[in-house]
N, CA and C atoms as a LAMMPS dump frame, in Angstrom:
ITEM: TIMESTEP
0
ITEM: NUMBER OF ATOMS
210
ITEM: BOX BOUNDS ff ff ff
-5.0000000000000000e+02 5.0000000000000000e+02
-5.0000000000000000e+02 5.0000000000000000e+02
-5.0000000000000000e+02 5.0000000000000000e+02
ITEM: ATOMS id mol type element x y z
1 1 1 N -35.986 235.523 420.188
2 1 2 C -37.412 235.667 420.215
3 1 3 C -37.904 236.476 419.02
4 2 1 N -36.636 237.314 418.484
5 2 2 C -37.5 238.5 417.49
6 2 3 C -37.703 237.611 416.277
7 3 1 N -36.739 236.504 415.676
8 3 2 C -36.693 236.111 415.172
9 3 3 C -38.269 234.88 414.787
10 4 1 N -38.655 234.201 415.81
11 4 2 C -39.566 233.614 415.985
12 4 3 C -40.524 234.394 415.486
13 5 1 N -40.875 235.392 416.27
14 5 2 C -42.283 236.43 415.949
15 5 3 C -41.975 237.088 414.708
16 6 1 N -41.298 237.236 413.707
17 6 2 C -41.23 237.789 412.663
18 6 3 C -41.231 236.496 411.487
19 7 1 N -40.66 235.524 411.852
20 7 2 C -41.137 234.24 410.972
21 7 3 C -42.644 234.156 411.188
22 8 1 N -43.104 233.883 411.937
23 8 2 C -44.489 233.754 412.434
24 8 3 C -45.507 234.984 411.922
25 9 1 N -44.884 236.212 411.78
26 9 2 C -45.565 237.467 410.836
27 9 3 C -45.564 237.284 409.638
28 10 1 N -43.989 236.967 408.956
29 10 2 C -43.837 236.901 407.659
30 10 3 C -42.715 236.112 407.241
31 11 1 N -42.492 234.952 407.245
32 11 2 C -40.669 234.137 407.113
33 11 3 C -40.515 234.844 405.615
34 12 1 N -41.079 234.542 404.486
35 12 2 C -40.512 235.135 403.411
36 12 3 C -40.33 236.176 403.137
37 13 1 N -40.826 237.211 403.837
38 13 2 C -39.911 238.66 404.033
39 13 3 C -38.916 238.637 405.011
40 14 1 N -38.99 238.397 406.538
41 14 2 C -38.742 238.336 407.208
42 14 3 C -37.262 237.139 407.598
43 15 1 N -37.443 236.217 407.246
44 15 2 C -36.504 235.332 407.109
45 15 3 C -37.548 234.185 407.897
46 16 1 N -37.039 232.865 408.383
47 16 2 C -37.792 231.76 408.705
48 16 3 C -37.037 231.688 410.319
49 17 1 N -37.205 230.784 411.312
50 17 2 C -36.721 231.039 412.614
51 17 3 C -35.782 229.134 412.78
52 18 1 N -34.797 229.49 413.273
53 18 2 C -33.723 228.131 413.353
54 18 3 C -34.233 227.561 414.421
55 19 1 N -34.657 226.264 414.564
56 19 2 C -35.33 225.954 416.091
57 19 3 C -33.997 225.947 417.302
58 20 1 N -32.517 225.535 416.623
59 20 2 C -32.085 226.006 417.637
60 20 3 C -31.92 227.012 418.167
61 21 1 N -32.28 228.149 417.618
62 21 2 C -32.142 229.197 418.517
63 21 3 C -33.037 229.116 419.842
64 22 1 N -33.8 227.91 419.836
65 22 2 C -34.598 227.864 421.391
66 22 3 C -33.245 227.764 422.81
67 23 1 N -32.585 226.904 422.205
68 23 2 C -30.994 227.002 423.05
69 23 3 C -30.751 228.15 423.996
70 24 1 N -30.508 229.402 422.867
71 24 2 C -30.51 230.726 423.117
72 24 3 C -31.599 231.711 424.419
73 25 1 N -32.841 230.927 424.3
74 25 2 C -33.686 231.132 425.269
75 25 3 C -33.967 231.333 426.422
76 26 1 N -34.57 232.038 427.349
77 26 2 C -34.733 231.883 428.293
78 26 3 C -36.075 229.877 429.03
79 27 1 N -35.852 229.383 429.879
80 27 2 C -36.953 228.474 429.677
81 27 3 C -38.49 228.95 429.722
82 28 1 N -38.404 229.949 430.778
83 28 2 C -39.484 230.622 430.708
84 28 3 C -40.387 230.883 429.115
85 29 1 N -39.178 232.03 428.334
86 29 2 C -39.279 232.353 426.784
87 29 3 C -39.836 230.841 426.075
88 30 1 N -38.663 229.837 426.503
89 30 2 C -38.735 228.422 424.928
90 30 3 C -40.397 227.706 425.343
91 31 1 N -40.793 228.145 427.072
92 31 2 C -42.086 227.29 427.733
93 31 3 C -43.07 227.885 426.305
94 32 1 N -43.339 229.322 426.517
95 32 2 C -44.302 230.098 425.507
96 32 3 C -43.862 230.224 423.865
97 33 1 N -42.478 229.515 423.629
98 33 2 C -42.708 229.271 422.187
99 33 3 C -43.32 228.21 421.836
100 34 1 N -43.164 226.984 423.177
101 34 2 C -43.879 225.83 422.737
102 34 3 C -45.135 225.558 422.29
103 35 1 N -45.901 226.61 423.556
104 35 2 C -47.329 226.817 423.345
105 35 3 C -47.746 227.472 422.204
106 36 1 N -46.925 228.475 421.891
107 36 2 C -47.444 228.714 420.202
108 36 3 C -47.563 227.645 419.227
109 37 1 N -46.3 226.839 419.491
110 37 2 C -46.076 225.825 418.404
111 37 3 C -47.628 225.106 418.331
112 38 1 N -47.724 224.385 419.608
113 38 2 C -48.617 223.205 419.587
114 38 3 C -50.246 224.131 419.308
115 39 1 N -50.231 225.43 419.607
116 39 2 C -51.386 225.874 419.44
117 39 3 C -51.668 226.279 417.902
118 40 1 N -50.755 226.324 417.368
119 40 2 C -50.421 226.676 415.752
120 40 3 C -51.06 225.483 414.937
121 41 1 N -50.379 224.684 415.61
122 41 2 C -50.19 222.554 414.663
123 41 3 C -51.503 222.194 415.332
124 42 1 N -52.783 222.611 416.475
125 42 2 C -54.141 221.946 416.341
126 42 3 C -54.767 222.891 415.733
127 43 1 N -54.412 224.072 415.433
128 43 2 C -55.643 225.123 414.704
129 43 3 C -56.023 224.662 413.481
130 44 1 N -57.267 224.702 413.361
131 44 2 C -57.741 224.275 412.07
132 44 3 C -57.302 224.945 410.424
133 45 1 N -56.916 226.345 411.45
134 45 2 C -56.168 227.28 410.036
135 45 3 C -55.644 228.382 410.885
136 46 1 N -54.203 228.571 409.88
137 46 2 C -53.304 229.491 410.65
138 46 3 C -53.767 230.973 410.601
139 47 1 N -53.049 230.418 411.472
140 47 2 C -53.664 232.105 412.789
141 47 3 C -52.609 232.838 412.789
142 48 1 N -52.918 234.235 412.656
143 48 2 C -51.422 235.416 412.723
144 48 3 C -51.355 236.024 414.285
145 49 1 N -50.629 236.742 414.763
146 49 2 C -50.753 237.512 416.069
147 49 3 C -51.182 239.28 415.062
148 50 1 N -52.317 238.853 414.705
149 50 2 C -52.414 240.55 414.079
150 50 3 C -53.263 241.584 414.836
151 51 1 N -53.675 240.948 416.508
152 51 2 C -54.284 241.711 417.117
153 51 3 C -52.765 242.426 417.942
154 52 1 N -51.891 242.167 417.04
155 52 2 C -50.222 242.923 418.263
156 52 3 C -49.332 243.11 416.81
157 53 1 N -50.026 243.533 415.998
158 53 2 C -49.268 244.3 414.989
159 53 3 C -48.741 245.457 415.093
160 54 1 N -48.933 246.377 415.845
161 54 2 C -48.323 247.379 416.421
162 54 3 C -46.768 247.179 416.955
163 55 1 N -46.913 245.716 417.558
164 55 2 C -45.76 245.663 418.587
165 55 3 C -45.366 244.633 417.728
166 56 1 N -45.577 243.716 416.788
167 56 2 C -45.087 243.288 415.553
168 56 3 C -44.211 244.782 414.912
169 57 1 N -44.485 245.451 414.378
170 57 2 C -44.217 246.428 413.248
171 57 3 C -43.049 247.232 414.597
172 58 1 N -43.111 247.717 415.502
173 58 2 C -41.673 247.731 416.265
174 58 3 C -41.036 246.958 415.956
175 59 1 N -40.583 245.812 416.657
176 59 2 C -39.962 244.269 415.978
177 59 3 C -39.164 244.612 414.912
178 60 1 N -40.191 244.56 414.103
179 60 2 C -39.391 244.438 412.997
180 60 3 C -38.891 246.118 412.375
181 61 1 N -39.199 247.353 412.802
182 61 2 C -38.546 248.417 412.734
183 61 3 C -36.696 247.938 413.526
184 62 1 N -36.875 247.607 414.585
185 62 2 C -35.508 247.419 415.605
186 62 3 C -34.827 246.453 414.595
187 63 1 N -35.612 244.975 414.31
188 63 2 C -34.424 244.021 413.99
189 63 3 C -34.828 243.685 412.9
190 64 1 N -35.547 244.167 411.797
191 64 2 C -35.366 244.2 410.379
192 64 3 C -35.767 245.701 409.443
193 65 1 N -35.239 246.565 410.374
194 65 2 C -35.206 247.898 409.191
195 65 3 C -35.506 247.616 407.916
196 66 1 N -34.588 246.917 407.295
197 66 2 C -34.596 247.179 405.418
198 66 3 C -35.947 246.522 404.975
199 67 1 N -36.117 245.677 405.592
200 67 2 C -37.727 244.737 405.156
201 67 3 C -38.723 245.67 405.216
202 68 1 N -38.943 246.98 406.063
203 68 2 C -40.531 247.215 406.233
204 68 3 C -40.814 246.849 406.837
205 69 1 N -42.09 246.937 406.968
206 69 2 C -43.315 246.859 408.124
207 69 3 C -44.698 245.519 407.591
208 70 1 N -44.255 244.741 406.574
209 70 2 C -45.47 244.098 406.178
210 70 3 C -44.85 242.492 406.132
């Protein structure tokens, strides 16, 4: 999951997300990646989660230290 939400913050800092890692998932978890997906692919223009940048910038403190926070 961290992986997803940090592609989705930043893939070229961050790295990009392998779709198989949905495998890895809970179904519950892969149900609400879907809905991002499809809510991502009708938006007229991409949309960040920057109202949960806080809990973004944890994230990526835990599972990408060396990158920063941006």
């Amino acid at each position: 999951m961290a992986n997803f939400l940090l592609a989705w913050w930043n893939a070229e800092v961050h790295g990009g997300f392998d779709l198989t890692d949905l495998a890895n998932v809970d179904r519950d978890v892969a149900d609400d990646m879907a809905t991002i997906f499809t809510w991502l692919a009708r938006g007229d223009d991409l949309a960040y989660p920057t109202d949960y940048r806080r809990e973004v910038e944890q994230i990526i403190a835990h599972w990408r230290p060396k990158t920063g926070t941006a």
